[in-house]
NUPA-108775 format. One record per residue (C-alpha): residue in one letter; x, z negated, y negated. Coordinates in nm, 4 decimals. Example, Ala and Ser with C-alpha at 12.3 -4.5 7.8 and 13.67 -1.06 7.14 Angstrom:
NUPA-108775
<'A', <1.2300, -0.7800, 0.4500>>
<'S', <1.3670, -0.7140, 0.1060>>
end
This chain:
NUPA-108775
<'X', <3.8028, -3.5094, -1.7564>>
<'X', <4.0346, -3.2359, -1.8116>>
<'X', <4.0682, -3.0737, -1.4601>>
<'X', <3.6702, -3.1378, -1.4984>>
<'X', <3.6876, -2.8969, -1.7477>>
<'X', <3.8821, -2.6750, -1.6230>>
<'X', <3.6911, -2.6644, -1.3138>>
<'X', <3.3793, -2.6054, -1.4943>>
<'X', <3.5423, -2.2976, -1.6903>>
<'X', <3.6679, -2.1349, -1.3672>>
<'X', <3.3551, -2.1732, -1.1787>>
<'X', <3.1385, -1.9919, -1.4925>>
<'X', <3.4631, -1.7092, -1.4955>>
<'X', <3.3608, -1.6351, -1.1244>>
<'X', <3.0099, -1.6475, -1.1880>>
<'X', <3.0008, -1.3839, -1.4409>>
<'X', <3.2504, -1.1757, -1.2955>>
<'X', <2.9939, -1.1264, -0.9880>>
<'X', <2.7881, -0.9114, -1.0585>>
<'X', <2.5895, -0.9690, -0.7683>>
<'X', <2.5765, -1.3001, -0.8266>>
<'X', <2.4222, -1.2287, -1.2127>>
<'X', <2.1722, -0.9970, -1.0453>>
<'X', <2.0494, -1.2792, -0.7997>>
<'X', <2.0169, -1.5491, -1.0862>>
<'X', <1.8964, -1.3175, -1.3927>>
<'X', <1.7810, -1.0151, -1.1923>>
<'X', <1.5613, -1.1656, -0.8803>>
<'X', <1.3663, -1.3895, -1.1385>>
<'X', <1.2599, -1.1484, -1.3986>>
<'X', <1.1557, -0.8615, -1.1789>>
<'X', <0.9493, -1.1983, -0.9968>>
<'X', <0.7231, -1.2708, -1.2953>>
<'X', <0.6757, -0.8918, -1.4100>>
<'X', <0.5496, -0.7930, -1.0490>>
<'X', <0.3259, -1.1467, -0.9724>>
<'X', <0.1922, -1.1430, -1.3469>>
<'X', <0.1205, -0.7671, -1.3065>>
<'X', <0.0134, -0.7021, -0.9465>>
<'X', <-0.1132, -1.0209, -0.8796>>
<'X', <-0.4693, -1.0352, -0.9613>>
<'X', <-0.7970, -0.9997, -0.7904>>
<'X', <-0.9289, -0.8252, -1.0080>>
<'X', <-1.0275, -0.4700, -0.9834>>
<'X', <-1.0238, -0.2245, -1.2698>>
<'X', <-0.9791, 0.1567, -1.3131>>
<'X', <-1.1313, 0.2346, -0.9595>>
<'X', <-1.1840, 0.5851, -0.9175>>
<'X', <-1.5381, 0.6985, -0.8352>>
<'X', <-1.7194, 1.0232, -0.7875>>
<'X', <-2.1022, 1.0679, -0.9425>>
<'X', <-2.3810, 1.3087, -0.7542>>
<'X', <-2.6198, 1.3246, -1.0139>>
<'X', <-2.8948, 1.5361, -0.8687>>
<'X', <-3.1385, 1.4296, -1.1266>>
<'X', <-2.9724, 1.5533, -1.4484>>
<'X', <-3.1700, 1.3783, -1.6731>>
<'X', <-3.1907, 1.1688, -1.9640>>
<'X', <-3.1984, 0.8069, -1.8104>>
<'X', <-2.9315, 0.9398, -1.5060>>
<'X', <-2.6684, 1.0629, -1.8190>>
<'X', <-2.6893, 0.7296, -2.0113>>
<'X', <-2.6073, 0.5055, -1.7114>>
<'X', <-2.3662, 0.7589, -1.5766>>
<'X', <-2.2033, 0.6740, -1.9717>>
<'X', <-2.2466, 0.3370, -1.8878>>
<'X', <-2.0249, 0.3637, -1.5961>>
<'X', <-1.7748, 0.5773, -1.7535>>
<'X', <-1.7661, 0.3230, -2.0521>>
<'X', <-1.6879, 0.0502, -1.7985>>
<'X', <-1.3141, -0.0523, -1.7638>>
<'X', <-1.3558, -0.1432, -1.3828>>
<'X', <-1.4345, 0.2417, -1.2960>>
<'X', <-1.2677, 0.6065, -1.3841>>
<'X', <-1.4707, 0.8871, -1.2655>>
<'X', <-1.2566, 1.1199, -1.0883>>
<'X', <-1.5050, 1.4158, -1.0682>>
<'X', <-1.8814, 1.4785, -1.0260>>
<'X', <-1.9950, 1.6489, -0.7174>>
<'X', <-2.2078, 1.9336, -0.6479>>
<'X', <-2.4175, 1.7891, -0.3321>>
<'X', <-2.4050, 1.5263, -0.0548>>
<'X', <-2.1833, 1.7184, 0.1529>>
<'X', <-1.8868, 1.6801, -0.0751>>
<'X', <-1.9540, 1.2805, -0.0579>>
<'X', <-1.7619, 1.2560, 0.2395>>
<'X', <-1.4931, 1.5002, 0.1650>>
<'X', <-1.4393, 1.2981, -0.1214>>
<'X', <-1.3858, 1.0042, 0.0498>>
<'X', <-1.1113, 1.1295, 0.3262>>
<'X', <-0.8974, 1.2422, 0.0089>>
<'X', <-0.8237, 0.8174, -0.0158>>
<'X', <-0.8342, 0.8372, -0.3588>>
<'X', <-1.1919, 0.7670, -0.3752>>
<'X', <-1.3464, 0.4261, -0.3539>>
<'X', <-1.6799, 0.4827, -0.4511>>
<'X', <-1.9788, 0.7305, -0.4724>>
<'X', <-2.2593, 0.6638, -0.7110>>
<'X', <-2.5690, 0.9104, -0.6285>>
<'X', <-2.8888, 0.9667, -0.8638>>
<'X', <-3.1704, 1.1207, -0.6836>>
<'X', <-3.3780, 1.4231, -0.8442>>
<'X', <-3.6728, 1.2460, -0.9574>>
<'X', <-3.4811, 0.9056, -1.0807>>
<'X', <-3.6133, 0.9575, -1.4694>>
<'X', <-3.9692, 1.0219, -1.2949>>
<'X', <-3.9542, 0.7337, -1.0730>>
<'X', <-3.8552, 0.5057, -1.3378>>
<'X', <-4.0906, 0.5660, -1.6328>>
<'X', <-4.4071, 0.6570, -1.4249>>
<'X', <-4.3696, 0.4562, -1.0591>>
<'X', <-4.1713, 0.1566, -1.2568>>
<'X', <-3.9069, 0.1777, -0.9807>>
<'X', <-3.6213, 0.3794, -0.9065>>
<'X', <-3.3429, 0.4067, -0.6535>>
<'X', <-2.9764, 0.4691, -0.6807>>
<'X', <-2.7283, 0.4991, -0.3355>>
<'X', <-2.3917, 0.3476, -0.4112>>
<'X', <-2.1658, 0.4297, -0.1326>>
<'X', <-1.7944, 0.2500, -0.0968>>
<'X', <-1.5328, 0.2474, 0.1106>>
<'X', <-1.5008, -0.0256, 0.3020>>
<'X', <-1.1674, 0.0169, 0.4805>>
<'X', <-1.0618, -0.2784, 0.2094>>
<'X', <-1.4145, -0.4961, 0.2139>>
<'X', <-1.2841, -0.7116, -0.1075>>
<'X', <-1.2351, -0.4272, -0.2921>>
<'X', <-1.5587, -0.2625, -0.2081>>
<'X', <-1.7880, -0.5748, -0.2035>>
<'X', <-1.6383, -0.6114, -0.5965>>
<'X', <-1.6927, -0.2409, -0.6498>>
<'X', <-2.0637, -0.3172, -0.5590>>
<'X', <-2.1003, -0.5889, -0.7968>>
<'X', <-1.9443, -0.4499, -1.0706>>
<'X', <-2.1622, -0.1398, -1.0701>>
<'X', <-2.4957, -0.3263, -0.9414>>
<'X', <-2.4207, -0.5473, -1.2742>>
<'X', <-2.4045, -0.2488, -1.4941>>
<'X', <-2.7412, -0.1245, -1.3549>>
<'X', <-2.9152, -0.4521, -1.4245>>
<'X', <-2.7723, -0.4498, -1.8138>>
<'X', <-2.9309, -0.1090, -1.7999>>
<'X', <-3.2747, -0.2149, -1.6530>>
<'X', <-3.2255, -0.5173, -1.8759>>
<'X', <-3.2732, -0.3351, -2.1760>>
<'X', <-3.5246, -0.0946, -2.0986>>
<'X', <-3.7461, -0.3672, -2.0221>>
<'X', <-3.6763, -0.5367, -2.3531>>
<'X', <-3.7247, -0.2380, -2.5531>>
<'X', <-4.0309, -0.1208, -2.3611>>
<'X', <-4.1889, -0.4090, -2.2412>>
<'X', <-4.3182, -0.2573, -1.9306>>
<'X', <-4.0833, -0.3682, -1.5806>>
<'X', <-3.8791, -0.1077, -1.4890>>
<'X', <-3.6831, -0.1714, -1.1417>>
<'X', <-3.3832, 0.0032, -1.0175>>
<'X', <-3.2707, -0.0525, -0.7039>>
<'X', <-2.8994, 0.0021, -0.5738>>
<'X', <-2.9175, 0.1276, -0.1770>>
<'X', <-2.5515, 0.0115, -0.0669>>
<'X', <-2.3680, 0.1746, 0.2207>>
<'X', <-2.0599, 0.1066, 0.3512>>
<'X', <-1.8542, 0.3695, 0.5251>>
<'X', <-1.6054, 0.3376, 0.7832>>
<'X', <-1.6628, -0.0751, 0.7890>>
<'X', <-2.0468, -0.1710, 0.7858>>
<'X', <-1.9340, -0.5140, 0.8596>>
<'X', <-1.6922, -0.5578, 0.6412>>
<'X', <-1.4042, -0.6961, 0.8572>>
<'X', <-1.1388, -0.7951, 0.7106>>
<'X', <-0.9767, -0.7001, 1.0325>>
<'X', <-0.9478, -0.3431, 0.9374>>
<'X', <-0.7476, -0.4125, 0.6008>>
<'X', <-0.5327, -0.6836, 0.7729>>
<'X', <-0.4283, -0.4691, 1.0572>>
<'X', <-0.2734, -0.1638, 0.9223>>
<'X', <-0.1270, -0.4202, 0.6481>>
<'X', <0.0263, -0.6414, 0.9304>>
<'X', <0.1610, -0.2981, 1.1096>>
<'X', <0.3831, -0.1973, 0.8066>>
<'X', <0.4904, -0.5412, 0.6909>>
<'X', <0.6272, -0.6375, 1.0421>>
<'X', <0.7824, -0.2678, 1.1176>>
<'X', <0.9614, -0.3019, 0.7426>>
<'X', <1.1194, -0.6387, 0.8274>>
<'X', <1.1896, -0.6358, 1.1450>>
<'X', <1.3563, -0.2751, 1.1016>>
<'X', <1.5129, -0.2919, 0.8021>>
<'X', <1.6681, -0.6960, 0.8730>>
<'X', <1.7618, -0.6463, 1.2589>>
<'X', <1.9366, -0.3282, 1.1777>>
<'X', <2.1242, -0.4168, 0.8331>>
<'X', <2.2609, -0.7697, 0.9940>>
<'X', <2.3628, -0.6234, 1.3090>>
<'X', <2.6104, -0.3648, 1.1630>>
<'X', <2.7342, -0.6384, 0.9048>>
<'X', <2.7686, -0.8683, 1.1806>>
<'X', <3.0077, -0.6487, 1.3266>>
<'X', <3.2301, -0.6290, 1.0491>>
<'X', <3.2376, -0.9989, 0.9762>>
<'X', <3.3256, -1.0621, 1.3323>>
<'X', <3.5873, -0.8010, 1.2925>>
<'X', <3.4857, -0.6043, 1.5775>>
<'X', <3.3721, -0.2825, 1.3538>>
<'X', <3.7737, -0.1827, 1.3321>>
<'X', <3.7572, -0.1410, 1.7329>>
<'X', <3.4510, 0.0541, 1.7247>>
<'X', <3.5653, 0.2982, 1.4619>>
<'X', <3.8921, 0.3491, 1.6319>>
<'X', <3.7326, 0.3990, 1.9872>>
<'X', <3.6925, 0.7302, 2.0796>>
<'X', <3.3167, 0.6893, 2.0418>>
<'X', <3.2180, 0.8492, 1.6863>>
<'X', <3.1036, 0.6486, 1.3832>>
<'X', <2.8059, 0.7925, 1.2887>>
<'X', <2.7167, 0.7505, 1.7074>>
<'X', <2.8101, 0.3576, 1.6513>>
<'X', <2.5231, 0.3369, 1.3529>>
<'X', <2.2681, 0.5534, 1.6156>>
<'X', <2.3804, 0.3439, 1.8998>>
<'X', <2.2713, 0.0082, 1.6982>>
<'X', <1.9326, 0.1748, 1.5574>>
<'X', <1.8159, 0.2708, 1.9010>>
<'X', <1.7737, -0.0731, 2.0275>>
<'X', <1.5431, -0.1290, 1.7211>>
<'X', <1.3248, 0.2063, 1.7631>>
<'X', <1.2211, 0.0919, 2.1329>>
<'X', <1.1314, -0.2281, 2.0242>>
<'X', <0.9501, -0.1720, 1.7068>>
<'X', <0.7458, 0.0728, 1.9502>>
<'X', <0.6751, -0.1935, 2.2104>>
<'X', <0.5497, -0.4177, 1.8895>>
<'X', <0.3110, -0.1132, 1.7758>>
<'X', <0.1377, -0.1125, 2.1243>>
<'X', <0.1118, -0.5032, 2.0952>>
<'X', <-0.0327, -0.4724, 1.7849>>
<'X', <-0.2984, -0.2283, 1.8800>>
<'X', <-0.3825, -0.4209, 2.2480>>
<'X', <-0.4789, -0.7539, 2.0594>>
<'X', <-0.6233, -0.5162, 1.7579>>
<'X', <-0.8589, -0.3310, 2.0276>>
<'X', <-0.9435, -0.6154, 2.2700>>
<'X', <-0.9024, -0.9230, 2.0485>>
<'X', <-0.9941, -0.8311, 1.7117>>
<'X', <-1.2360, -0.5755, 1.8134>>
<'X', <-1.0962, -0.2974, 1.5952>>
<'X', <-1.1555, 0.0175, 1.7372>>
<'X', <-0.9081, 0.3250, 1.6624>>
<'X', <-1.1216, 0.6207, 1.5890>>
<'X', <-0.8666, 0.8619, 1.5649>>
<'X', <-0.6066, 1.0268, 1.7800>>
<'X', <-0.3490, 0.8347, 1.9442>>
<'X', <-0.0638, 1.0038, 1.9750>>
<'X', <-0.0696, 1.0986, 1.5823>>
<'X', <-0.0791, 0.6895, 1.5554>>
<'X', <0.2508, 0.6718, 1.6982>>
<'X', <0.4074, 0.9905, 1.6191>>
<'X', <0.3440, 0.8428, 1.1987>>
<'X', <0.4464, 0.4820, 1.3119>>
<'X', <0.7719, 0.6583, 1.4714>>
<'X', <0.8329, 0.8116, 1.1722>>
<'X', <0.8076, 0.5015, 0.9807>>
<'X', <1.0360, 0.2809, 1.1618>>
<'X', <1.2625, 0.5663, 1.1165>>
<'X', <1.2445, 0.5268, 0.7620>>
<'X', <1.2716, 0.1881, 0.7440>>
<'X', <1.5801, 0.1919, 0.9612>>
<'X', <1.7536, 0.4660, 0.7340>>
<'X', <1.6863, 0.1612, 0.4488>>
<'X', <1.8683, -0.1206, 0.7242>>
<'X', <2.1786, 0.1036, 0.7752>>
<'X', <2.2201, 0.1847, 0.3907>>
<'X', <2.1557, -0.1784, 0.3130>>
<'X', <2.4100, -0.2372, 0.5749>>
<'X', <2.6879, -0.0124, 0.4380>>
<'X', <2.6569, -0.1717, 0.0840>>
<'X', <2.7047, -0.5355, 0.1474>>
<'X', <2.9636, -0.7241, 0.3577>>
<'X', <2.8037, -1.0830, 0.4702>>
<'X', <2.5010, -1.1406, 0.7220>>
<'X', <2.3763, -1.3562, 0.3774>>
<'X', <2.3408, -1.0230, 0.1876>>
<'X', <2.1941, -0.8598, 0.3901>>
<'X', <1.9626, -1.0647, 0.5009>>
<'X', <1.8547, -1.1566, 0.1523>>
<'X', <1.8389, -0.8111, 0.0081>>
<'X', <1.6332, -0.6932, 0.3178>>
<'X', <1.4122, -1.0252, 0.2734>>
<'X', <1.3224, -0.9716, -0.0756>>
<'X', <1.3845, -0.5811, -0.1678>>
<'X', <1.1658, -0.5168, 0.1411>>
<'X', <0.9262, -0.7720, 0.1803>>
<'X', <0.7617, -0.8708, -0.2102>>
<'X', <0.7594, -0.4351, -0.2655>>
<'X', <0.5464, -0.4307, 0.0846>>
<'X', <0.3181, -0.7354, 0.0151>>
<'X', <0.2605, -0.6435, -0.3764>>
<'X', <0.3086, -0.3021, -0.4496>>
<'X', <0.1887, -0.1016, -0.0333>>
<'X', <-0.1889, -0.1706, -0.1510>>
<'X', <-0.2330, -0.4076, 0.1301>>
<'X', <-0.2876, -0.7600, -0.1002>>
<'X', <-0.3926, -0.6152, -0.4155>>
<'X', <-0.5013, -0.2769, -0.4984>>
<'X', <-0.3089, -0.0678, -0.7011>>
<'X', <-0.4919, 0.1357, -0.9592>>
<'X', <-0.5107, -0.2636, -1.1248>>
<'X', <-0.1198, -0.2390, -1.2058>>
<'X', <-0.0139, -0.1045, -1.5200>>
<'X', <0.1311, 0.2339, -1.4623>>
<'X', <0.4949, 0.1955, -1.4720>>
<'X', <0.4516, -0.0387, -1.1442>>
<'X', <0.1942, 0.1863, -1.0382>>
<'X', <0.5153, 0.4711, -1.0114>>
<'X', <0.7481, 0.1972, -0.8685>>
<'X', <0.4942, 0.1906, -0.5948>>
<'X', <0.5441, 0.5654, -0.4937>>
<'X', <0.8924, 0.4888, -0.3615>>
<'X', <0.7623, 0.1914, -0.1633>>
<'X', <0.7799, 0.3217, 0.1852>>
<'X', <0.5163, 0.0942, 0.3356>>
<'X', <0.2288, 0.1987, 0.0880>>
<'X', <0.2250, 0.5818, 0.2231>>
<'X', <0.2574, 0.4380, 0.6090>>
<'X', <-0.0815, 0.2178, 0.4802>>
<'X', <-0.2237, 0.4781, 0.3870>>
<'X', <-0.2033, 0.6938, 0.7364>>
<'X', <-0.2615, 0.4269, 0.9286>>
<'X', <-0.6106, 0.3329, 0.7801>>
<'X', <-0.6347, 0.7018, 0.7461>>
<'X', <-0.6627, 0.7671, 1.1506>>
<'X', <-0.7663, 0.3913, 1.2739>>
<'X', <-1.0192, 0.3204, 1.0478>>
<'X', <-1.1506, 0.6777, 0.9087>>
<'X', <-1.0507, 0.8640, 1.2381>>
<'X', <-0.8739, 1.1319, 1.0223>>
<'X', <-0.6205, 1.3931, 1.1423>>
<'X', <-0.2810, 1.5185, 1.0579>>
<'X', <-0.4301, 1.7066, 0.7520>>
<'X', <-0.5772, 1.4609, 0.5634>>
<'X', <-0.2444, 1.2849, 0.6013>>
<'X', <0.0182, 1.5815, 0.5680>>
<'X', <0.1115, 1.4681, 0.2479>>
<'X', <0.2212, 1.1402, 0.3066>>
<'X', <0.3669, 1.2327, 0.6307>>
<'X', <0.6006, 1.4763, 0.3663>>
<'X', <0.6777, 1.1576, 0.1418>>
<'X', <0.8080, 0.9343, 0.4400>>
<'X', <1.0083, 1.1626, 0.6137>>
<'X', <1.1806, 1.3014, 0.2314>>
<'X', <1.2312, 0.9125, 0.2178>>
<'X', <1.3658, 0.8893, 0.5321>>
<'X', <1.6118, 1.2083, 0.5049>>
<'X', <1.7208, 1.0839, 0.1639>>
<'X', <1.8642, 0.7154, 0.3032>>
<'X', <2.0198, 0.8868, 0.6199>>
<'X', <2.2027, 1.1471, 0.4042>>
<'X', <2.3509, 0.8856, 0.1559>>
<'X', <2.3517, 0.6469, 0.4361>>
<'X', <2.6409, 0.8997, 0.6193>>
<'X', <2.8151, 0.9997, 0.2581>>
<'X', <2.9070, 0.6178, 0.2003>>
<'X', <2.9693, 0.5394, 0.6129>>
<'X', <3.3129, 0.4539, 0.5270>>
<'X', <3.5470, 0.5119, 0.8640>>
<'X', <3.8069, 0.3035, 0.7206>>
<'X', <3.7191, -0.1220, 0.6650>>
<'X', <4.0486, -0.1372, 0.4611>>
end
């Protein structure tokens, strides 16, 4: 029972001596529940919209208060005509445009029927289809009430559009989602357990001492990874094009030029991960779940993310895979160009020159 004991007692001593091993058990779990019972909700709130109200009127202000009032929407700006609708939307900040025509308040109290264009984006059909709801319900509490107060029935009728999906696939959320998910794992894994690989086999010392230099040894192993993360990018858009029947509207070369960049990025992230940890385990477990729950929860591919509270809404900005979203529904799905994109383009390559330069201040040339 003694040696038990003592057994026990040595095993806890190593425990919490590891501080890895503390970050894994306390760590892993807590930053679990804050990010699922944050960013895990289909729910969408605080939605950022744009208003055309070409009416100006009496009944057009009270349900563009209505709207504001509303915890589902945040109105970003009102616009000046219909030809900064559009404009509006390529920003990507937009998801909806709410336009009042001139006559609405004369429509509504003298022809008993009114009409209102709601126009979303439906690059992310979920999100848009709730969008319409939400706002379609608000109009109806509005036309609700007149009706009760005046006794006469009033009708105001939303005229929906959806831009850039009509249809509302699902296909053109799941693609660009699926793109920078597999390109993050694949990258950042294959990369960060081949280098380790080499020093647990021992075979590191030979390369360092070779007269091949280090730094060419890290580029050497990354290469391998580039050509075939490219070769899964022109998979991905084959079966996208001629199996899921997604077209891509914009330019092609941009495609790959940003999806370049990307893997890039994410194989800056495998070498650093690489340098910091020892065992294939590590690595393969800090590239698992550093990479993949901040790409599934926090990119804006599952769950938007103007519904997280704003402290994860910041954590999200250093999430590589949420800017690469961004461009790639940016020229597949709205057929944009490089300067609707420019700054995101900025973010991912800061990123990627960031990991690369710490990557080479902690390449150590020396195992021992």
């Amino acid at each position: 029972m003694k040696q038990l004991l003592v057994f026990i007692r040595k095993e806890f001593a190593h425990v919490l001596r590891d501080k890895k091993t503390l970050l894994i058990l306390f760590g892993l779990p807590i930053v679990q529940i804050m990010i699922f019972g944050f960013a895990l909700t289909n729910e969408v709130k605080n939605s950022k919209i744009v208003i055309l109200d070409n009416a100006k009127d009496a009944s057009s202000r009270q349900l563009i208060s209505k709207i504001e009032a509303s915890r589902y929407f945040e109105i970003e700006h009102t616009l000046l005509n219909r030809h900064e609708v559009e404009k509006a939307f390529q920003t990507g900040k937009i998801k909806m445009a709410v336009v009042f025509p001139e006559n609405f308040n004369h429509d509504l109290f003298h022809g008993n029927k009114a009409t209102i264009q709601i126009i979303s984006d439906a690059t992310d059909p979920n999100t848009a289809t709730m969008l319409n709801n939400y706002v379609s319900a608000i109009i109806g509490d509005y036309q609700t009430l007149l009706n009760i107060n005046s006794g006469v029935p009033y009708r105001i009728i939303p005229e929906v559009r959806m831009l850039y999906n009509p249809q509302l696939k699902g296909v053109h959320n799941f693609v660009p989602g699926v793109m920078a998910m597999v390109l993050m794992l694949v990258c950042v894994m294959m990369t960060a357990i081949s280098i380790v690989r080499e020093k647990e086999t021992g075979t590191m010392e030979v390369l360092l001492v070779s007269p091949f230099k280090p730094i060419l040894v890290i580029v050497a192993k990354a290469i391998p990874y580039l050509i075939l993360s490219l070769l899964n990018i022109a998979i991905i858009l084959l079966l996208s094009v001629f199996v899921l029947d997604l077209p891509i509207n914009g330019n092609l070369f941009l495609l790959f030029a940003e999806s370049t960049l990307f893997i890039i990025t994410s194989l800056a992230l495998g070498m650093f991960i690489s340098i910091k940890t020892e065992t294939q385990q590590t690595a393969m477990l800090i590239s698992l779940v550093g990479m993949f729950l901040p790409t599934l929860l926090l990119s804006g591919f599952m769950f938007p993310i103007e519904n997280m509270p704003k402290p994860l809404q910041m954590v999200s900005n250093i999430v590589p895979a949420k800017w690469f979203y961004i461009i790639i529904k940016s020229i597949m799905i709205k057929g944009l160009g490089f300067a609707a994109i420019w700054k995101q383009t900025l973010i991912l390559a800061g990123i990627t020159i960031f990991f690369i330069l710490i990557s080479i201040k902690n390449f150590k040339i020396r195992l021992a």
